[in-house]
C-alpha positions, -999 to 999 in steps of 0.1 A, spaced: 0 0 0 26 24 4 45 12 -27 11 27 -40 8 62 -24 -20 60 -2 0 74 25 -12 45 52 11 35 77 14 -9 75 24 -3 115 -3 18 126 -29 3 102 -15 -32 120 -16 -12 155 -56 -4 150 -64 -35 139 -49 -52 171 -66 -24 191 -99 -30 175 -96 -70 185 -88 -61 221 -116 -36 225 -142 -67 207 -125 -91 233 -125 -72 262 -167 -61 254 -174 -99 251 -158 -108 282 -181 -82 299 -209 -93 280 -203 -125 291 -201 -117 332 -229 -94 328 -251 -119 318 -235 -143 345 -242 -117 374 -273 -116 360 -281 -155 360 -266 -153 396 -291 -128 407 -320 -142 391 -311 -175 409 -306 -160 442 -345 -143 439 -364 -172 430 -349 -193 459 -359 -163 485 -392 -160 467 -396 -203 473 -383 -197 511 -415 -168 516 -438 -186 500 -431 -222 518 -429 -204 551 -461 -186 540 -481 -218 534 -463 -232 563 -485 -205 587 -516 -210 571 -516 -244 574 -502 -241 612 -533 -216 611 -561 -240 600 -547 -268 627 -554 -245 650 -585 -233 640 -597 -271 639 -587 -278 672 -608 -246 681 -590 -238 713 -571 -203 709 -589 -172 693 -580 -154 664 -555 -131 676 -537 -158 697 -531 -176 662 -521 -145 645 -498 -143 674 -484 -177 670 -484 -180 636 -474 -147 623 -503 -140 609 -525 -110 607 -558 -117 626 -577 -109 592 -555 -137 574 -571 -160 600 -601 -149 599 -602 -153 561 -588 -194 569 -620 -199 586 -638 -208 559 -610 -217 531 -607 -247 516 -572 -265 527 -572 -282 490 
């Protein structure tokens, strides 16, 4: 090319070329832990979101023993359970199935 005229530099033409490789590498490298931290994350909230929801079934159905054995009121099995009195009250006449 420079036998021709065009005035381009082979080294720095060379140079830009490498530089243009790094900079491709380097973005799919982040790309690639991006979507990693991402995975990660998603991961982390679904397994908090199955922990409330188990422990959430856990005290209504800790709720509705309780209410079948028909021995503490409503706001003593709020208390116990965690409940609010209105959730119990609701259990009263819920199906279990």
């Amino acid at each position: 090319m420079q036998r021709l005229g065009a005035g381009i530099n082979l080294t720095e033409l060379n140079s830009l070329m490498e530089d243009r490789d790094m900079l491709a590498e380097n973005l799919e490298n982040w790309a690639k832990k991006e979507r990693q931290e991402g995975r990660q994350e998603g991961r982390q909230e679904g397994r908090q979101e199955g922990e409330q929801l188990g422990t959430e079934k856990t005290q209504r159905a800790t709720a509705r023993n309780l209410i079948k054995l028909g021995v503490l009121s409503d706001e003593q099995i709020a208390g116990v359970t965690g409940l609010t009195v209105d959730e119990v009250r609701a259990l009263h006449g819920e199906d279990p199935h």
